[in-house]
SERO-4910 file (N, C-alpha, C, O; in steps of 0.05 Angstrom, whole numbers):
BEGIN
 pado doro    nc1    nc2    nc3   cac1   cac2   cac3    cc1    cc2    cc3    oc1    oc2    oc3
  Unk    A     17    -24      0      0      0      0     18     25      0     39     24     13
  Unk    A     10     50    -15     23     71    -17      4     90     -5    -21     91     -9
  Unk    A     15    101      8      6    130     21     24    162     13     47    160      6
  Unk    A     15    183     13     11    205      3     18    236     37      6    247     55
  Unk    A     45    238     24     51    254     47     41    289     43     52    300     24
  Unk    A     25    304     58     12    315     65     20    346     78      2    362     81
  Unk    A     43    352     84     50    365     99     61    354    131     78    337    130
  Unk    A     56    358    148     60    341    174     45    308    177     48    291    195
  Unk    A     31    307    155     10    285    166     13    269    141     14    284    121
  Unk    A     15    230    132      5    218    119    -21    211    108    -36    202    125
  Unk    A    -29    214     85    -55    204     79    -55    173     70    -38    163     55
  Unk    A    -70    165     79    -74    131     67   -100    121     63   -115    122     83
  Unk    A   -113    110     35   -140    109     25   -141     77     27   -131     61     43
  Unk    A   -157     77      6   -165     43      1   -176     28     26   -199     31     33
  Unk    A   -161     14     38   -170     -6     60   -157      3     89   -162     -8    110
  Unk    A   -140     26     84   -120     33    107   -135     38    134   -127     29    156
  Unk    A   -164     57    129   -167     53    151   -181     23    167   -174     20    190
  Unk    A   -191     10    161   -196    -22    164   -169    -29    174   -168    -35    198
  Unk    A   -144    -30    157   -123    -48    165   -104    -39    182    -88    -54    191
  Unk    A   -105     -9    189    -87      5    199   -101     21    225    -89     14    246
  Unk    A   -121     40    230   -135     45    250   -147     29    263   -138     17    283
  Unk    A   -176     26    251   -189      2    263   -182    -26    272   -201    -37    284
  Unk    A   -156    -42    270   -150    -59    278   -123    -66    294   -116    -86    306
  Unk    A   -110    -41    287    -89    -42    300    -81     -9    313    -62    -11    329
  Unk    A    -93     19    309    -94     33    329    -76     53    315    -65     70    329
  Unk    A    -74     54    298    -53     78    278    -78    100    267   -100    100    257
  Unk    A    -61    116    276    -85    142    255    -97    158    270    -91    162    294
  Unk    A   -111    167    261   -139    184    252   -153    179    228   -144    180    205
  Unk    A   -183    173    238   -200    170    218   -217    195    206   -233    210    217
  Unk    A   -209    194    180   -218    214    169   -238    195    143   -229    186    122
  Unk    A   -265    194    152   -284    178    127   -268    157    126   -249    151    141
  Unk    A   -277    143    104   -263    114     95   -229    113     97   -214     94     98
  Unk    A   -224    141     95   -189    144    102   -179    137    122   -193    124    137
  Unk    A   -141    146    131   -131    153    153   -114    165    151    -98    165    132
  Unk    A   -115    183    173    -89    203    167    -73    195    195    -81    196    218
  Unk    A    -42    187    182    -30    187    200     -7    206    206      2    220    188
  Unk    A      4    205    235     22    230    241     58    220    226     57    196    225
  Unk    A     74    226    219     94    219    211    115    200    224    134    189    213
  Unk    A    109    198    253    116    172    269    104    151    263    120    132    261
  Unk    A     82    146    259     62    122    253     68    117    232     75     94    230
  Unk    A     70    135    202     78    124    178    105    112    179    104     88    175
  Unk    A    129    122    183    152    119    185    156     93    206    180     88    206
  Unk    A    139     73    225    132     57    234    124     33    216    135     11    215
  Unk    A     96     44    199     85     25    180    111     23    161    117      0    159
  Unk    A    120     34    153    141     44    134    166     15    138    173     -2    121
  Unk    A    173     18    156    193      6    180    186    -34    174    198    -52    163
  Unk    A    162    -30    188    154    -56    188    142    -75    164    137   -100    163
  Unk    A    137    -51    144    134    -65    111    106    -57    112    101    -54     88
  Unk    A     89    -53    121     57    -49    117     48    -27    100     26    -23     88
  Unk    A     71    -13    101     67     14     78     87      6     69    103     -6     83
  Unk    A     94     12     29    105      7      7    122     29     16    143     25     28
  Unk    A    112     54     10    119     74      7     98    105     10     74    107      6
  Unk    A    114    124     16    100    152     18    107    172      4    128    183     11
  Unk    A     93    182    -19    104    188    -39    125    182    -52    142    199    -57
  Unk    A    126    161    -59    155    149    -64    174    144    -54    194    132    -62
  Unk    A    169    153    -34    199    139    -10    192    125      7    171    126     19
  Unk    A    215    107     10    218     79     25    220     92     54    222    116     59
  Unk    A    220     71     71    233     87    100    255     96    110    258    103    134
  Unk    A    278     96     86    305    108     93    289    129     76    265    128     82
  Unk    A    292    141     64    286    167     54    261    183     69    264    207     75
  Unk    A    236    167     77    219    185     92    232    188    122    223    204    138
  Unk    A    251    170    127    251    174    165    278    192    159    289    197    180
  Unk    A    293    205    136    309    225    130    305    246    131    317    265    142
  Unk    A    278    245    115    254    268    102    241    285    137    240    309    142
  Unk    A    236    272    148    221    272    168    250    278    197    245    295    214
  Unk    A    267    269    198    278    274    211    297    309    207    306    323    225
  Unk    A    298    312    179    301    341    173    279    357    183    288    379    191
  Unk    A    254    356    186    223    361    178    215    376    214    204    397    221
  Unk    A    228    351    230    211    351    252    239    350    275    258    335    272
  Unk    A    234    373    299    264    363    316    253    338    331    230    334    339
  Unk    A    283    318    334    266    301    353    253    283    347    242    266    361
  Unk    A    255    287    313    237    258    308    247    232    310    231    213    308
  Unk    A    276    228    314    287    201    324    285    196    343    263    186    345
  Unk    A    291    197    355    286    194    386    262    194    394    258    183    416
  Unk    A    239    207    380    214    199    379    204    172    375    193    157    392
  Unk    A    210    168    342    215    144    328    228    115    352    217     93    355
  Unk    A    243    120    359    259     99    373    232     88    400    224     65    405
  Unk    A    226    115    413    209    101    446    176    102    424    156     93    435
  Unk    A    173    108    404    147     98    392    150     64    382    135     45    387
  Unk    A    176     66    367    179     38    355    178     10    392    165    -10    397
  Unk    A    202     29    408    203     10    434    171      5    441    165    -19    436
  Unk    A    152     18    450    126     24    467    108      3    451     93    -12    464
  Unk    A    110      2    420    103    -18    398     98    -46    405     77    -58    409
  Unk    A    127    -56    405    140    -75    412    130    -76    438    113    -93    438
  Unk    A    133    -65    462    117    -84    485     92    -84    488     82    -83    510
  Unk    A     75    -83    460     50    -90    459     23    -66    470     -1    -70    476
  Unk    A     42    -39    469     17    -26    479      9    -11    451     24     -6    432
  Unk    A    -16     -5    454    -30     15    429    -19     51    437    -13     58    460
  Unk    A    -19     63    420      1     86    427    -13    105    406    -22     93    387
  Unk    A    -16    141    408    -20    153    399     -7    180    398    -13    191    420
  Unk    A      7    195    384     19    224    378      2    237    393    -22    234    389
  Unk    A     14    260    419      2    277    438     -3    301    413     15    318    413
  Unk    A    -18    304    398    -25    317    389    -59    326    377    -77    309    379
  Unk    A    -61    342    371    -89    361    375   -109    336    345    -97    336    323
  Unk    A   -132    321    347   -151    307    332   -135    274    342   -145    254    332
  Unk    A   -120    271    355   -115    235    352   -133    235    383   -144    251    398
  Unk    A   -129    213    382   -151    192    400   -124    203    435   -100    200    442
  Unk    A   -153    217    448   -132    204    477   -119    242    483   -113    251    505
  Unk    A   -117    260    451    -99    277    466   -107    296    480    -95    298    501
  Unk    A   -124    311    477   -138    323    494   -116    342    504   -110    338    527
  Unk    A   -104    360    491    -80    373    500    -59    370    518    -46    383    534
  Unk    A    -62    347    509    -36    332    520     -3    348    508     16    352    522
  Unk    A     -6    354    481     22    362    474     18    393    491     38    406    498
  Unk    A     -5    400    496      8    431    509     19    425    545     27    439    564
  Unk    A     15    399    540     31    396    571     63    379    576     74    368    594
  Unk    A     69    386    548     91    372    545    100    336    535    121    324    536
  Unk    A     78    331    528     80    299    522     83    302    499     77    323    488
  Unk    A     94    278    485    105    269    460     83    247    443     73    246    420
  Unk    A     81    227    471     65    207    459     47    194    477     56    190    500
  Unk    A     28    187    473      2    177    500      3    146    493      2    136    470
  Unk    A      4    133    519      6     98    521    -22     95    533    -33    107    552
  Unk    A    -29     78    520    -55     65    533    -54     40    553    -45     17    554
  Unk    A    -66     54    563    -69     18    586    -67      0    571    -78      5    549
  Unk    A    -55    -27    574    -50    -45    563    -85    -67    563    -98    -79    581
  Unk    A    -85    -64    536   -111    -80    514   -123    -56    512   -139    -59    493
  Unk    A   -124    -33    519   -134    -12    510   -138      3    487   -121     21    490
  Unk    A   -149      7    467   -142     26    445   -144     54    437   -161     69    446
  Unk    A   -130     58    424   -129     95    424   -160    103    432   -178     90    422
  Unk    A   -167    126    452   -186    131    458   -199    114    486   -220    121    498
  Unk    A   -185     97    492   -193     92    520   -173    101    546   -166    125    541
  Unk    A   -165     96    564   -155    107    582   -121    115    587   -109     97    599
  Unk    A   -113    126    584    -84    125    581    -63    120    614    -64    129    637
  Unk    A    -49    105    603    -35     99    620     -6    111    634      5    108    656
  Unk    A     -1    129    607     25    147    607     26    176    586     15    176    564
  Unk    A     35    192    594     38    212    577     67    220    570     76    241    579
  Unk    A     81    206    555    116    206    557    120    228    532    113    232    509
  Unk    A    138    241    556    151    264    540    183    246    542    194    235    561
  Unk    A    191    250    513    217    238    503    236    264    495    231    283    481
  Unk    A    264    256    513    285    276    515    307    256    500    307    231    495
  Unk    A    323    272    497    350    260    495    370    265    518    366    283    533
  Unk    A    395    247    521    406    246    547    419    270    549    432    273    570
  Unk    A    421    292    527    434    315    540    419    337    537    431    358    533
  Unk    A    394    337    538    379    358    541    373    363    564    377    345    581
  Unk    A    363    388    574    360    399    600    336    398    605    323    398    584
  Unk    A    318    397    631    291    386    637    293    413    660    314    417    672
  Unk    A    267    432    664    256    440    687    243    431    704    221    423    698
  Unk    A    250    428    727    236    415    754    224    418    752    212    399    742
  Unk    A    206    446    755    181    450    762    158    441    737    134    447    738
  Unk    A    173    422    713    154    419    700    157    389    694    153    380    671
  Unk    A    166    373    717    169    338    713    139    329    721    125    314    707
  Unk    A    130    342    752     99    328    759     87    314    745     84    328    725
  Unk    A     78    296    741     61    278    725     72    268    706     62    248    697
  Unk    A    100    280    693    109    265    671    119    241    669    131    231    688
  Unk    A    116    226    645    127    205    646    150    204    624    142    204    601
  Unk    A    180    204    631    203    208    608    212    185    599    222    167    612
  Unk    A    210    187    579    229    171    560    261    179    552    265    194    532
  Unk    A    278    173    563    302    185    562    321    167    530    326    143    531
  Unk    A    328    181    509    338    159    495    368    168    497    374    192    497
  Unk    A    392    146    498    418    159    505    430    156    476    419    157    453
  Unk    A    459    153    484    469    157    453    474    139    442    482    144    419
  Unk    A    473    108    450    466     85    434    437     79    430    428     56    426
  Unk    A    424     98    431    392     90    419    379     77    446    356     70    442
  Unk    A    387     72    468    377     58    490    356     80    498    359    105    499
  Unk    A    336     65    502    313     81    519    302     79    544    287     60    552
  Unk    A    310     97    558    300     90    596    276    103    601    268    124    590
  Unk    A    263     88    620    232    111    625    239    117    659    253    107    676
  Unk    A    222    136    657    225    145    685    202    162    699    200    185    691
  Unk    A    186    152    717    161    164    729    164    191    746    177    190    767
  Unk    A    153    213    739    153    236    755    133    239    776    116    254    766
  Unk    A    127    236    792     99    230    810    102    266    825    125    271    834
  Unk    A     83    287    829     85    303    854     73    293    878     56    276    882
  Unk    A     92    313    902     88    297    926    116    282    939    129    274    919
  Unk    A    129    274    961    140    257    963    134    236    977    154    223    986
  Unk    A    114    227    980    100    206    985    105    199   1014    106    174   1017
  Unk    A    111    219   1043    117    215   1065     91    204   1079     69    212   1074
  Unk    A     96    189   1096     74    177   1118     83    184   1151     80    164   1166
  Unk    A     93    209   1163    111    211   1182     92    198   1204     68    199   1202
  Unk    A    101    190   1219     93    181   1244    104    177   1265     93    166   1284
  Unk    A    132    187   1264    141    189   1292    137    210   1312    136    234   1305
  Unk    A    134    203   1344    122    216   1351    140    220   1382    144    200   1397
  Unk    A    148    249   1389    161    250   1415    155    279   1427    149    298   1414
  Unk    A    158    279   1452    162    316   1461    184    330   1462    203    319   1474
  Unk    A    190    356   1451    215    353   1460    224    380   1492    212    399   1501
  Unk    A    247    369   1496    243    391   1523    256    419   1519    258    425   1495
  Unk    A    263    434   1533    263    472   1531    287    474   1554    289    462   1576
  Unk    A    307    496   1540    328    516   1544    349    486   1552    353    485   1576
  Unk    A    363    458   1534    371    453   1538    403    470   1538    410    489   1524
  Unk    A    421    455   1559    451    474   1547    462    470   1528    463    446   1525
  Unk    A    476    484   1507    488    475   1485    503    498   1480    497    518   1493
  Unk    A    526    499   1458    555    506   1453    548    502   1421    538    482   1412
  Unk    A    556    527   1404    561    529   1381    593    527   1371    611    544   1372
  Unk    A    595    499   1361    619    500   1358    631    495   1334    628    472   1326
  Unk    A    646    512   1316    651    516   1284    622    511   1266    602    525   1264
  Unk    A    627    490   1256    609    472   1236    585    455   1257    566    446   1245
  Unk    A    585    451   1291    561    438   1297    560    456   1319    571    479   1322
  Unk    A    539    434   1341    540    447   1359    529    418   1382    517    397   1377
  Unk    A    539    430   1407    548    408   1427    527    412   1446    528    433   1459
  Unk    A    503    390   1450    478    394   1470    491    379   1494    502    358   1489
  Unk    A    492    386   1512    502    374   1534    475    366   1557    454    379   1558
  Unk    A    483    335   1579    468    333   1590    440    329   1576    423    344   1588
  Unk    A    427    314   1556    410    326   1544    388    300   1548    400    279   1545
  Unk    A    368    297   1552    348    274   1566    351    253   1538    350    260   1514
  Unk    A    353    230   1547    348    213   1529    340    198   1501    351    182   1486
  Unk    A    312    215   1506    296    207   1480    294    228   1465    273    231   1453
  Unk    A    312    244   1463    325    272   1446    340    256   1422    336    255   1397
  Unk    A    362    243   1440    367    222   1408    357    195   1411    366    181   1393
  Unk    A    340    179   1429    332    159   1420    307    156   1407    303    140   1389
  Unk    A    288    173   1419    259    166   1408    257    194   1377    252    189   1354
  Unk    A    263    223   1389    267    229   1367    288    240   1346    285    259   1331
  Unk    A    310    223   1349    328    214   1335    343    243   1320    348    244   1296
  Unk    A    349    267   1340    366    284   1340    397    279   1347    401    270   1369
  Unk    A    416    282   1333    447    286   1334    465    259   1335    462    239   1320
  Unk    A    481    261   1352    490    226   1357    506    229   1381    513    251   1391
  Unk    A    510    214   1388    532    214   1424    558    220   1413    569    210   1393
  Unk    A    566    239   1431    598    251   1430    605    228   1443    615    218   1422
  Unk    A    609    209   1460    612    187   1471    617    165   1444    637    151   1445
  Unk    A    596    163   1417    591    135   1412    569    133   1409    554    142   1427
  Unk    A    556    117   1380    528    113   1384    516     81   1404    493     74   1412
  Unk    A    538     72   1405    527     47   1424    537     52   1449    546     32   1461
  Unk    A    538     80   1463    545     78   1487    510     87   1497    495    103   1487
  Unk    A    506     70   1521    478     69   1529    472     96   1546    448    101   1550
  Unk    A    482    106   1552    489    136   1567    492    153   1558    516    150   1562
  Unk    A    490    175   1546    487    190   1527    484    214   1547    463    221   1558
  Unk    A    514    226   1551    516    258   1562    525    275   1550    537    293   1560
  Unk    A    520    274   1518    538    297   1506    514    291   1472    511    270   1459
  Unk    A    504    310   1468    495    297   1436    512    320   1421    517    342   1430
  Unk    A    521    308   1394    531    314   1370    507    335   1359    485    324   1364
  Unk    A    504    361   1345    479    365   1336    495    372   1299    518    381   1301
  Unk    A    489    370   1282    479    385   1259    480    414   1264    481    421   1287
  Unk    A    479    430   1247    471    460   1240    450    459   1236    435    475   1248
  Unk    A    438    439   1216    411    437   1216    393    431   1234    372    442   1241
  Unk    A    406    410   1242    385    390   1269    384    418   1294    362    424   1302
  Unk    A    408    433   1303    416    455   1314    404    479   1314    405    492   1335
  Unk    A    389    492   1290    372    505   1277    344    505   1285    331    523   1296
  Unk    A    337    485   1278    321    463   1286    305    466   1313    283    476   1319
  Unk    A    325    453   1329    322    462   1357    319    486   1373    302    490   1391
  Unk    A    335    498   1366    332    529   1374    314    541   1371    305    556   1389
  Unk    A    300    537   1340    271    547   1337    249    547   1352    232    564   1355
  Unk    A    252    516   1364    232    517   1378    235    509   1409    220    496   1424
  Unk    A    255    521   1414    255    533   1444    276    508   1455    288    514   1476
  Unk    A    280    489   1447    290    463   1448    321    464   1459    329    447   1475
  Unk    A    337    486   1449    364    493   1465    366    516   1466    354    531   1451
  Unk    A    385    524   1487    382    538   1501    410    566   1477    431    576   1486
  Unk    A    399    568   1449    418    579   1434    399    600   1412    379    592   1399
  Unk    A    408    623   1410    397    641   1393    395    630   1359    415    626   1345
  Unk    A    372    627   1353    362    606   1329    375    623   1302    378    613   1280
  Unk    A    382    657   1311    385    666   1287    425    660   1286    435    659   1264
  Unk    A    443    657   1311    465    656   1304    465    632   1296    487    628   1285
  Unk    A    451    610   1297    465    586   1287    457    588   1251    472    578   1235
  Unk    A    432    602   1241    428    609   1214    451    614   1201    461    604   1181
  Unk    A    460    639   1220    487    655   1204    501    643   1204    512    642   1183
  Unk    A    514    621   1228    533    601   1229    530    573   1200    548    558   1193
  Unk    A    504    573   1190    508    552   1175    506    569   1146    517    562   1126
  Unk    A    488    598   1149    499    607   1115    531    612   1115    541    602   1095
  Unk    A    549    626   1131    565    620   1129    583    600   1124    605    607   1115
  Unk    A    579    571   1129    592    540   1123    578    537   1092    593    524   1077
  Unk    A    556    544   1081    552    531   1062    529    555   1043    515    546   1025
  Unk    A    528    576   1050    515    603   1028    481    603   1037    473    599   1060
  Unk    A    465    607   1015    446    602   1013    429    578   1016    406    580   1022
  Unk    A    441    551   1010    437    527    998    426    521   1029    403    512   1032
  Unk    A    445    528   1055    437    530   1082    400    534   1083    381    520   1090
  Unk    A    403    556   1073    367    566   1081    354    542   1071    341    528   1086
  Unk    A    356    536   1045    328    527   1033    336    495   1036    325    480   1020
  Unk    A    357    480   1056    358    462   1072    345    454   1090    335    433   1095
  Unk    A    347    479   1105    337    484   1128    302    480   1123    292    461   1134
  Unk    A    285    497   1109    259    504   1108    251    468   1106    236    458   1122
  Unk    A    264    452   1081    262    424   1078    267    408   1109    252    390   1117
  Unk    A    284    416   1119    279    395   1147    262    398   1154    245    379   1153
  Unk    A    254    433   1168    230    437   1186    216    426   1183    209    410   1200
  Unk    A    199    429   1148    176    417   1138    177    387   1144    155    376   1147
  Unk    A    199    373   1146    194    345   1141    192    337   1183    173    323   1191
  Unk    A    205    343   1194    207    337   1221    173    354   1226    164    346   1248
  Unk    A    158    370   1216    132    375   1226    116    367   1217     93    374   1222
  Unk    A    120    349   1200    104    325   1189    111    293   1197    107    274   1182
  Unk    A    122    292   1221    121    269   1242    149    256   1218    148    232   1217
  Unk    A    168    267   1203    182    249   1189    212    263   1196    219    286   1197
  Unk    A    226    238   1202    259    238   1214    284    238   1189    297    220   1178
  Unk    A    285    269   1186    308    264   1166    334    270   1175    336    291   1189
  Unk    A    358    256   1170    385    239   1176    399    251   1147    393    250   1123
  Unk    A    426    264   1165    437    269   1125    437    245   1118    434    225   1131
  Unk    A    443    253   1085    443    232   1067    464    231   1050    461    224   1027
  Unk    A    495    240   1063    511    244   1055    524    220   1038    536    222   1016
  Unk    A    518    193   1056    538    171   1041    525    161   1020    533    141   1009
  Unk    A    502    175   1010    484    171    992    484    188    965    477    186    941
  Unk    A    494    203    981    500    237    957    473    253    954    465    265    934
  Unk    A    461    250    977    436    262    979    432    283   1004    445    277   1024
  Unk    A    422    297   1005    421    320   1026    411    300   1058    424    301   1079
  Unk    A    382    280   1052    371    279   1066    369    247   1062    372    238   1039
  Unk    A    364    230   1082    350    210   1084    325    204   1103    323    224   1117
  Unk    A    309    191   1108    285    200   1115    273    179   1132    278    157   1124
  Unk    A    264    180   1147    243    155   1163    214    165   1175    211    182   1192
  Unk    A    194    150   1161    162    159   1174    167    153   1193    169    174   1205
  Unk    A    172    133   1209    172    119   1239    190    112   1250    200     91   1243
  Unk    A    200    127   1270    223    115   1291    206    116   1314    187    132   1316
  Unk    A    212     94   1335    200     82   1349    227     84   1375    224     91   1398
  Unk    A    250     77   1363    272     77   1380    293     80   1358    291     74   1334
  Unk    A    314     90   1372    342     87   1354    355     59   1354    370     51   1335
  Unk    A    350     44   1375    361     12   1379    339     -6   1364    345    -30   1364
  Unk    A    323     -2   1355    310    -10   1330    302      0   1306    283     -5   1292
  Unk    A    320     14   1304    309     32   1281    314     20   1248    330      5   1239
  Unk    A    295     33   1236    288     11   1205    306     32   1186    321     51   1189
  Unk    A    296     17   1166    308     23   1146    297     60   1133    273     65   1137
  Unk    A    307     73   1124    308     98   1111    288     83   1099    284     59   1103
  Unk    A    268    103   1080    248     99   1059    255    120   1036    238    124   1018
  Unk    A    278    134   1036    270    154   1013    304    171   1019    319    173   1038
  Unk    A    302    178    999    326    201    996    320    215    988    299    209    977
  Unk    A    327    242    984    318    272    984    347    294    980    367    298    994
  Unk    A    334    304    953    353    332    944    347    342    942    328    344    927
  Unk    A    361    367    960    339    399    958    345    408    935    366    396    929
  Unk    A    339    425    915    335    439    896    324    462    888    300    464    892
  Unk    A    332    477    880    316    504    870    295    508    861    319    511    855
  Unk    A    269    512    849    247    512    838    254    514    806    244    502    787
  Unk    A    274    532    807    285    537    772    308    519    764    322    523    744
  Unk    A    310    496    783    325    479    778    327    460    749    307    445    745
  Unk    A    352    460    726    341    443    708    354    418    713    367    421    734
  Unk    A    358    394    705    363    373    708    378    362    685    364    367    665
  Unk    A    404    346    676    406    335    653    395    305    666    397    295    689
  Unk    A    384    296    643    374    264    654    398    240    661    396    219    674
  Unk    A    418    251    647    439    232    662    450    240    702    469    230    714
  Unk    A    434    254    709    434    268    734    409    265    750    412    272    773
  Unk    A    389    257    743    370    237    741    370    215    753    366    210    776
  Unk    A    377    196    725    385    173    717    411    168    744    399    159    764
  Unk    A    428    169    747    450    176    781    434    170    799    431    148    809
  Unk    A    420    197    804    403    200    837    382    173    829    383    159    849
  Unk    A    371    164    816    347    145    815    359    116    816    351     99    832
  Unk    A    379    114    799    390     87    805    404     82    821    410     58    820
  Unk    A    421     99    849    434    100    863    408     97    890    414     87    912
  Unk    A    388    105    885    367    105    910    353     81    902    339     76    922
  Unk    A    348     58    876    343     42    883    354     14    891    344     -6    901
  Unk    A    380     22    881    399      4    891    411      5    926    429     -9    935
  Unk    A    393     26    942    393     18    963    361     17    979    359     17   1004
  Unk    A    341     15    964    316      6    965    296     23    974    277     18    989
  Unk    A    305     52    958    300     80    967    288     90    949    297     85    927
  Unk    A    267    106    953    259    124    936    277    152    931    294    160    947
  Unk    A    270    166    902    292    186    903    269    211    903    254    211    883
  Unk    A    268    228    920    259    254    924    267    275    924    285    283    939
  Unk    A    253    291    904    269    322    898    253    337    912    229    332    913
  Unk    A    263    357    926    244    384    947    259    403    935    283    407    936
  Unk    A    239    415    920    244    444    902    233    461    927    210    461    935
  Unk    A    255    475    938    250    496    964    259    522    953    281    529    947
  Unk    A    243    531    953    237    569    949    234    582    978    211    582    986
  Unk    A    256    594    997    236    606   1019    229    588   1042    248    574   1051
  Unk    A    210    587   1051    184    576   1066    173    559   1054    166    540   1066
  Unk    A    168    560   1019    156    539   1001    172    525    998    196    529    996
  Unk    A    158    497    997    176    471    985    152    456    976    129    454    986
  Unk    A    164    444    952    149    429    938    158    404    937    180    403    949
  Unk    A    153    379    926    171    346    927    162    337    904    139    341    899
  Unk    A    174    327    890    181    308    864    184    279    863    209    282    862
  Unk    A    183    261    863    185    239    866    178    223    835    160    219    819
  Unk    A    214    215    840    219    211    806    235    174    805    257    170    814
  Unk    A    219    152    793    233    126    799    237    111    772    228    119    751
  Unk    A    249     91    775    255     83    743    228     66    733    213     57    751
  Unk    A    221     61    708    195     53    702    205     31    683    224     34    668
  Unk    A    183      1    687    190     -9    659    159    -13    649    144    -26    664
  Unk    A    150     -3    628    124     -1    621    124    -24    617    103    -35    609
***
């Protein structure tokens, strides 16, 4: 069968729409026709079902088209992949089945729930990058990426908003303990117990397995922290200045991310050996039983962009220790969370 290229779109008559829409999910139906988008031809093209489009084979139209359109390889590649594992698939664009302005939110291509066909419920909206393009935080939420690298490999990767915390730990804490600002921390002395056991502030100047605990280790942050809320006995604004000075601005909108997460019943622990700002626990119960982290966490800027191989790092590095990877875009007082994991559709 020969089809007839159009401008952005293929035309295909005779039986096409029967053999090509209606039974297998390519197109738009236009009357007894179909018009398809130049990924779908260049597909049919690919797999032999189309002869040709205006005379060209699929080395010359996926040429034609790759001059034509940015992006159309790498398009081509997670349309051909998404194919192949059997889902029905449609171009995020304005008359196909499913888009519903989908391309003005950044998607490339809409997956349908699997047995689904164009027009029933979608399962993904994948916007497809290449591995050195730059991505805005503030515009991952809901996305679903297709990353293609430079051997044509294609990774997906789920953007969810939110960081999916369940905090639930739960302690009091006590007022005007003594404490010492000292360089980079600061030294709580005498300090009751379940300060670091139940809610899991600093660590023993002693040793964490010494059962006696007369000296806690604090953070700048954890330090901060405390001070705020009456907790040691230390002016909340010199330890600020004490930590923009150790580390600039990056200090503040650290800081706003703890508060938020410790006043939402959740215990965050740097996450240094991780390469992450934060590590996290809904529930501590005790420090002598304490579970596993659930999540890792990088603070970030709101105008933060991302290359996906930076990404791709933080995501496979947090599930190779059975962690979620969480981004907190902190502006201020505002923070927002990202929660971004690897996908196999």
């Amino acid at each position: 069968m020969n089809a007839t290229l159009d401008g952005d779109v293929v035309r295909a008559r005779g039986d096409a729409r029967q053999r090509f829409h209606d039974a297998r999910g390519y197109g738009r139906a236009d009357g007894p026709d179909v018009t398809l988008a130049r990924v779908e031809a260049a597909h049919l093209l690919y797999r032999g079902d189309l002869e040709a489009v205006s005379g060209m084979g699929f080395r010359a139209f996926f040429r034609d088209s790759v001059a034509s359109e940015a992006g159309f390889a790498a398009r081509f590649l997670v349309y051909t992949d998404l194919r192949e594992r059997g889902f029905y698939l449609a171009p995020a664009r304005d008359g196909w089945p499913g888009a519903g302005g989908a391309a003005a939110e950044g998607a490339d291509v809409l997956v349908f729930e699997r047995g689904e066909k164009p027009g029933g419920p979608v399962a993904h909206r994948v916007r497809v990058v290449g591995e050195r393009e730059e991505l805005a935080a503030a515009d991952l939420a809901g996305a679903t990426l297709a990353v293609v690298d430079e051997e044509s490999e294609v990774s997906y990767f789920a953007c969810a908003a939110g960081g999916g915390f369940d905090g639930r730990t739960a302690y009091d804490l006590p007022s005007g303990l003594d404490a010492d600002l000292l360089d980079d921390r600061v030294v709580c002395w005498s300090p009751p117990a379940a300060l670091y056991e139940s809610a899991f502030y600093g660590q023993p100047v002693s040793g964490r397995d010494d059962a006696d605990v007369d000296a806690l280790q604090l953070s700048l942050l954890e330090a901060a922290d405390l001070a705020a809320r009456g907790a040691v006995d230390l002016d909340p604004e010199a330890v600020v200045d004490r930590g923009r000075a150790v580390e600039g601005d990056r200090f503040d909108r650290r800081l706003a991310v703890y508060r938020r997460l410790r006043d939402r019943g959740v215990v965050p622990k740097t996450g240094y050996k991780f390469g992450a700002d934060f590590r996290t626990y809904d529930a501590v119960e005790s420090v002598a039983d304490l579970p596993h982290s659930e999540r890792l966490v990088r603070v970030v800027t709101p105008d933060h962009r991302f290359h996906p191989r930076e990404l791709a790092l933080d995501v496979r590095l947090a599930g190779g220790v059975r962690k979620e990877m969480v981004f907190a875009l902190a502006d201020g007082a505002d923070v927002e969370y990202l929660t971004v994991g690897r996908l196999t559709p």
